[in-house]
N, C-alpha and C positions, 0 to 999 in steps of 0.2 A: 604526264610526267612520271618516268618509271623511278622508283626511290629503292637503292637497295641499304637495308641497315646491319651492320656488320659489325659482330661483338668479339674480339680476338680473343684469341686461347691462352688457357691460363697456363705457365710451364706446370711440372708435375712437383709439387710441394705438400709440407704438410697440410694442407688448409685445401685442398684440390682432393680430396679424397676419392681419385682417379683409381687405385687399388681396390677401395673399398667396393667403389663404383661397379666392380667386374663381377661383383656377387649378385647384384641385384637387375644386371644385364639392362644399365642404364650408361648414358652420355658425361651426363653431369650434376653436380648439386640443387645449382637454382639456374632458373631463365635471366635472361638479363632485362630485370624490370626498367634500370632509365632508359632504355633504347626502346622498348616499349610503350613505356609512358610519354617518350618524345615522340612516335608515333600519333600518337593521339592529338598532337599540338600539330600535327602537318596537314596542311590544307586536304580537307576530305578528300577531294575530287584525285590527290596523286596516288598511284600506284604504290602501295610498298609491301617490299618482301624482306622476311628479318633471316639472316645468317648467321647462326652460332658457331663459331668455328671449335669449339667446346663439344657441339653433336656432331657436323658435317665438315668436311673437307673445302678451302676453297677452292674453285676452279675458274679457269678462264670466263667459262659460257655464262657464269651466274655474275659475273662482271660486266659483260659486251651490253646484253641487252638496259643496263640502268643507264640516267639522264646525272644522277646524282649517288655518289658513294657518300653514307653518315657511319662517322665512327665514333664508337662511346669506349673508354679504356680506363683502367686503374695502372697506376704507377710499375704492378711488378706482369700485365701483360704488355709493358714498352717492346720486347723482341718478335710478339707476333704483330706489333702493330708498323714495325717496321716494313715486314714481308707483304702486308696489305699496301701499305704506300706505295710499294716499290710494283707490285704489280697494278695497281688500279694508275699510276704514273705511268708506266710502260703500254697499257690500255688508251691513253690522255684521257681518263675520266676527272671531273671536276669531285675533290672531296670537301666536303664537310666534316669538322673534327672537335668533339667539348669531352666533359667529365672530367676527373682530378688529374689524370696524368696530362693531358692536354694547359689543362687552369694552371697546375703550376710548374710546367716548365714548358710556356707556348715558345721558348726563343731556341728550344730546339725540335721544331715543328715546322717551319718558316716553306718549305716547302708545300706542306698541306694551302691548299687556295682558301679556305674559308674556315676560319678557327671560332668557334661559336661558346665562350670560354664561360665560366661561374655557373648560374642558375640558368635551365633553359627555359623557366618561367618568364624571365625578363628579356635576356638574350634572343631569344630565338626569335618572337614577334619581331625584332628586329630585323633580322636575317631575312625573314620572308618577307617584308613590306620592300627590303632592298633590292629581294631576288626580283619582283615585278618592277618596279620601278627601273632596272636594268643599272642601280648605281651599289652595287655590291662592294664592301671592303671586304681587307683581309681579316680583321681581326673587329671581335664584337665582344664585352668585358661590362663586367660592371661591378659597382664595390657596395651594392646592394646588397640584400637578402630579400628574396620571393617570400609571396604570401604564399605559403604550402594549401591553403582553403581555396585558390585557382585552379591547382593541379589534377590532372584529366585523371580518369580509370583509366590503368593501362590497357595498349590493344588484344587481346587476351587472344584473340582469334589468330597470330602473327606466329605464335606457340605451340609447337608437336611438343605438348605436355609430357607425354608419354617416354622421354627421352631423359624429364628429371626427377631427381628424388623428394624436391617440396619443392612447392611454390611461394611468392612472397610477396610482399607488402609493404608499405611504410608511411607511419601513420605520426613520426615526428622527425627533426630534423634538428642539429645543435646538442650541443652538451653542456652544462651549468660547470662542469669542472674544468680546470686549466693546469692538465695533465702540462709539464713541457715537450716529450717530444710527441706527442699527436698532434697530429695537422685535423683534424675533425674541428675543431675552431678556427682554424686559419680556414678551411671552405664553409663551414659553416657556420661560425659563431656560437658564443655562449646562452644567448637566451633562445632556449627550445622551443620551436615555432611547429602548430601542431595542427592537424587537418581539425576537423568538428565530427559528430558521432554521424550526420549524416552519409562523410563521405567515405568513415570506415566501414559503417555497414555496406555503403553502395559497393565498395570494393568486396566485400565479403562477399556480396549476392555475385559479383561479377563471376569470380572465382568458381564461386557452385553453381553458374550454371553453364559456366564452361568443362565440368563432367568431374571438377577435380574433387578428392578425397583423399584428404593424408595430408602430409606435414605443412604448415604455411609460418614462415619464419618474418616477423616482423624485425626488417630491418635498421629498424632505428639505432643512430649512435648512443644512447640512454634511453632507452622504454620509459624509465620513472624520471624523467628532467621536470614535470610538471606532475607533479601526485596526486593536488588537487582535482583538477581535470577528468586526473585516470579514474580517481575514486568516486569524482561525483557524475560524469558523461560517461566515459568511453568504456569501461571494465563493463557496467549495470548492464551498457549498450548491447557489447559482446556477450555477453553470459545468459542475455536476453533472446539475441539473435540464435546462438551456438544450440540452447535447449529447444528452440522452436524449429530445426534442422536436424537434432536430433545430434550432437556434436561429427560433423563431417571433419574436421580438422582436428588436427593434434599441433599449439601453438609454442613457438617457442621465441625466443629474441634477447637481447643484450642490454645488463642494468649494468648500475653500480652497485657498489658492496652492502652500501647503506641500505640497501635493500631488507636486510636483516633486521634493521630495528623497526622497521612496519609489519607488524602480523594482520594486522586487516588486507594491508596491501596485499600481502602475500597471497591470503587466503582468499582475497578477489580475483588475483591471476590464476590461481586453480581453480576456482567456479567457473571461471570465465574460459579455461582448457589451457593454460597453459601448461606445460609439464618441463620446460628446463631453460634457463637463464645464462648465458655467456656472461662472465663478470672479469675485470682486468685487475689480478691481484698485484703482479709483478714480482711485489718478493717480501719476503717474511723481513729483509735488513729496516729497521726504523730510520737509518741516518738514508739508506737510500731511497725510501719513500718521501723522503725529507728532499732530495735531492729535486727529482724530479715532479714536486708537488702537486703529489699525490694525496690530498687532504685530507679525501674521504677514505684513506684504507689508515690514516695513522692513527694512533693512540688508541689502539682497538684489538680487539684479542680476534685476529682474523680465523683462525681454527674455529672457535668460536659460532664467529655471523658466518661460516661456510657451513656448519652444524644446525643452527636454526634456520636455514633456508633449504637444506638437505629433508630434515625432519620436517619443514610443515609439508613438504611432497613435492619441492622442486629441484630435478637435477642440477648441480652446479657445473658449468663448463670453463673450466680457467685458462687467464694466460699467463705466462710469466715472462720475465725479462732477467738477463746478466749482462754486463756488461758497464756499470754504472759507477759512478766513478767514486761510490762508497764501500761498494760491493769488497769483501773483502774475501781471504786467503781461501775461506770456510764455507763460503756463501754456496759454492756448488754442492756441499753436502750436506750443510742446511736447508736448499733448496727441495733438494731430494725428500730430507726428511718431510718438510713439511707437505709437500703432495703425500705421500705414503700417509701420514697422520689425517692428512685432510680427506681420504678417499674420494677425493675428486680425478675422475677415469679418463677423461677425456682434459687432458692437460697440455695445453700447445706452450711449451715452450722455446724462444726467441732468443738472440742477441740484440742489443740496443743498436738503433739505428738513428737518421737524427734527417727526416724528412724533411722536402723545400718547405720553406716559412715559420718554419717552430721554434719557439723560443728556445729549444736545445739546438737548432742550426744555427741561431742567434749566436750564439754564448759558445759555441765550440769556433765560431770565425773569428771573435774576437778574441779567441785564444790560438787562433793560428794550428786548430786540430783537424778539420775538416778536410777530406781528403775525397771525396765525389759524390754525385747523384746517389742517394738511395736507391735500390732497385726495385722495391715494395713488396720485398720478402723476407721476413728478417729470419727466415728458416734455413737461409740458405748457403750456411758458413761463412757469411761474410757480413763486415761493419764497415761503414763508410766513414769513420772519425779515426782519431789515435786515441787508444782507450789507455786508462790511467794504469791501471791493470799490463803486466807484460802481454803481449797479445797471444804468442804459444801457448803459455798458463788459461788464459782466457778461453783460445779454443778447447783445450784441450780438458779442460773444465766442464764447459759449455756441451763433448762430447760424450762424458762423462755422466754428465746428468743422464743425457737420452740415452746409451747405454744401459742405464739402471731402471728410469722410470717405464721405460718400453719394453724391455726382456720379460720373458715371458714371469718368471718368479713375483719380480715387483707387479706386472700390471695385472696380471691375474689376483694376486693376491689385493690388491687395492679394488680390483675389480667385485669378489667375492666379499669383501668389507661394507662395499657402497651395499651391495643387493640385499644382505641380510638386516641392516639397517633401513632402510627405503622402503616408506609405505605411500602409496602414492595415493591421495586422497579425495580424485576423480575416477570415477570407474570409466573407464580406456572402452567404446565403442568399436568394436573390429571392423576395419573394411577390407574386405580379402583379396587380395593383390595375386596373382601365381608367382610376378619375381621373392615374394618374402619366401614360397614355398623353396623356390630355387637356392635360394640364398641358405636356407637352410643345410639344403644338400650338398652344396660347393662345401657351407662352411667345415662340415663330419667330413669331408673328402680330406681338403686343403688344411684344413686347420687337426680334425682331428685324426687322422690316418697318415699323413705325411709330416705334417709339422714340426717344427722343434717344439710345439709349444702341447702337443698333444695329451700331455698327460695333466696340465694345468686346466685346457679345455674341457677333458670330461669330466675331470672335478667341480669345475662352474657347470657344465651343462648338468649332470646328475643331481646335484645339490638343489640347484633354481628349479627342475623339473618338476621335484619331489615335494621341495621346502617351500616354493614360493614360485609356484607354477605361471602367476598370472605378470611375473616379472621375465617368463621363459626367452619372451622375444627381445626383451633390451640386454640380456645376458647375451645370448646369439648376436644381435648388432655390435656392442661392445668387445665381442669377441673377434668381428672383421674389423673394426676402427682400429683394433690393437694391430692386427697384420699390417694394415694400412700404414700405420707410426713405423711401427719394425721398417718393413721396406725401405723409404721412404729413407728414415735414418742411415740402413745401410749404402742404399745406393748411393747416399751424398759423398760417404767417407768409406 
């Protein structure tokens, strides 16, 4: 049984840091671990070869020879997922099709043959007891949640490493909060369901000794959903593992805000190698935090817990949101403000969007707002509701912001804010790569000999080289993420 698995491409958005990518003469950010990890759940004895359409091109020939097409997608790679159907259709190949964009909206799918939908902890045994049996349906669902302490090492072997800029993980699943418009609880639930230390370390050893070195992003929807856990198994575990390897990784992954009021926490993920945190602020308005309850950023001086998480040595990476139907006249230039004050570098800000299943796709139907499918980009000038807000104002706001926080004045200078402030308090193990040398070179080329932004650049680069040498290279990174956002913004609008 020849199996081919086929991860669609992501369009070119903020979050694709496709731009960035060209510095470091790389494909893409991460591998695609569920299609991976659902490798490992396929009968040993079949065939399979994984497809990124992210590193390689699809072609006919890499279609003809499989028995079986498996497709894993997220909601905003729906247009390459289409262009797969339509040729692996035109091939008459049998596809197999799960992950969120599939889970929540399988009724525009109806042509894929075999929709393998929710968890493919449970699902899938399914699927293959049917394929043998010869009594196969369309659709296989369940309103369960997987034991995640089932779940295989991914197939690490399936992966030209060498193609992305970290690798990844994921060591929980669920989020304790009930944000309204994330669907992260409508696929996976509130109570964080978490692997055990053995099967984090097993993944870690997997990892090292399939050659890698360098970034590994734990992808969990909350890192800290269980604290006790992290503090009393899994952190010891890591921190354990990490110094008897000599730290090969450099970790990073996605909490909540409340992360702030834990200094042990904190100071166990930087024992342990972590060095920067993805956190969902959204927005400095109280009534709109209120809105969309958001419980853990309210009644809190978020400046603040982004300060005490910055100073014990962990980079803050935020998101933000407008569009909310508190959000008032002001909010885009208080928004501004507040990145610029917070010196948080790496700031993805969004329009509100209102995903299948979420209590804000709730609550905007029965108000007759809801106007189509989310695309699962909210970068990408467009909102799928009628926002309370006039909508030209709204865009025009919302362009306004990235305007500011991305030109080269504001981001530099927020840039230069974080670095002089930032002591990071793991000493950083180098593993020498030639693309960072490259990246190097492009950036002096690109950024400082040609650029608008040149004269901002060798003020960060001269400053960091002199003042705070051992911060040289996340100055330089942060200097290509900036082109990356520029771009990116401009070519939208």
């Amino acid at each position: 049984m020849n199996v081919l698995l086929i991860y669609p491409e992501y369009p070119d958005t903020f979050w694709s840091f496709k731009h960035a990518l060209k510095f470091v003469s790389q494909k893409a950010s991460f591998p695609p671990l569920g299609l991976i990890t659902l490798a490992t759940m396929l009968p040993e004895r079949w065939d399979k070869k994984l497809l990124d359409l992210n590193v390689k091109k699809l072609r006919e020939k890499d279609i003809i020879p499989a028995d079986l097409i498996f497709i894993s997608a997220m909601s905003v790679q729906s247009s390459s997922v289409k262009e797969i159907i339509s040729l692996c259709k035109r091939l008459d190949k049998k596809i197999v099709a799960g992950g969120p964009l599939f889970t929540s909206s399988p009724e525009n799918y109806q042509m894929v043959d075999y929709l393998v939908l929710n968890e493919a902890e449970i699902t899938l045994p399914l699927f293959i007891k049917d394929f043998y049996s010869g009594d196969l349906k369309h659709i296989y669902s369940s309103t369960d949640f997987a034991d995640i302490k089932t779940t295989p090492i991914p197939q690490w072997n399936l992966v030209e490493m060498a193609q992305y800029t970290s690798m990844n993980l994921q060591y929980s699943r669920g989020c304790p909060f009930d944000c309204d418009f994330c669907d992260i609880t409508v696929l996976y639930g509130r109570k964080p369901r978490t692997k055990n230390r053995e099967q984090v370390l097993a993944e870690l050893d997997a990892l090292f000794n399939a050659g890698w070195r360098g970034p590994v992003f734990f992808v969990d929807d909350n890192f800290i959903g269980n604290k006790p856990k992290l503090k009393t198994e899994i952190l010891p575990a890591i921190t354990e593992w990490m110094k008897a390897k000599k730290y090969p990784f450099y970790l990073n992954t996605e909490a909540s805000i409340n992360l702030a009021d834990d200094a042990m926490l904190m100071d166990m993920m930087i024992e342990a190698g972590f060095e920067s945190v993805f956190i969902g602020i959204e927005s400095p308005n109280e009534k709109s935090l209120a809105e969309c309850n958001k419980v853990q950023n309210q009644n809190r001086n978020m400046i603040e817990s982004i300060k005490k998480i910055q100073l014990s040595g962990l980079e803050v990476q935020g998101g933000f949101i407008v569009g909310f139907d508190n959000d008032h006249q002001n909010i885009f230039e208080d928004l501004t403000n507040f990145i610029q004050k917070s010196n948080i570098v790496t700031a993805m800000v969004g329009l509100l969007n209102a995903p299948r299943g979420t209590k804000l796709e709730e609550r905007l139907l029965s108000e007759g707002r809801m106007l189509k499918d989310f695309t699962g980009n909210n970068t990408d000038f467009s909102i799928n509701f009628i926002p309370k807000m006039d909508y030209d104002k709204l865009l025009s706001g919302y362009k306004s912001i990235l305007n500011t926080i991305y030109s080269p004045k504001y981001y530099y200078e927020r840039t230069l804010n974080f670095i002089k402030t930032f002591s990071p308090k793991q000493k950083k193990v180098f593993h020498f790569n030639p693309n960072y040398t490259s990246a190097l070179i492009k950036s002096i080329i690109k950024l400082g000999i040609i650029g608008e932004e040149r004269f901002y650049y060798w003020k960060l680069f001269l400053w960091t080289l002199f003042r705070k040498p051992k911060l040289f290279s996340l100055a330089i990174l942060f200097s290509i993420y900036g082109f990356h956002f520029r771009k990116i913004s401009n070519d939208v609008y």
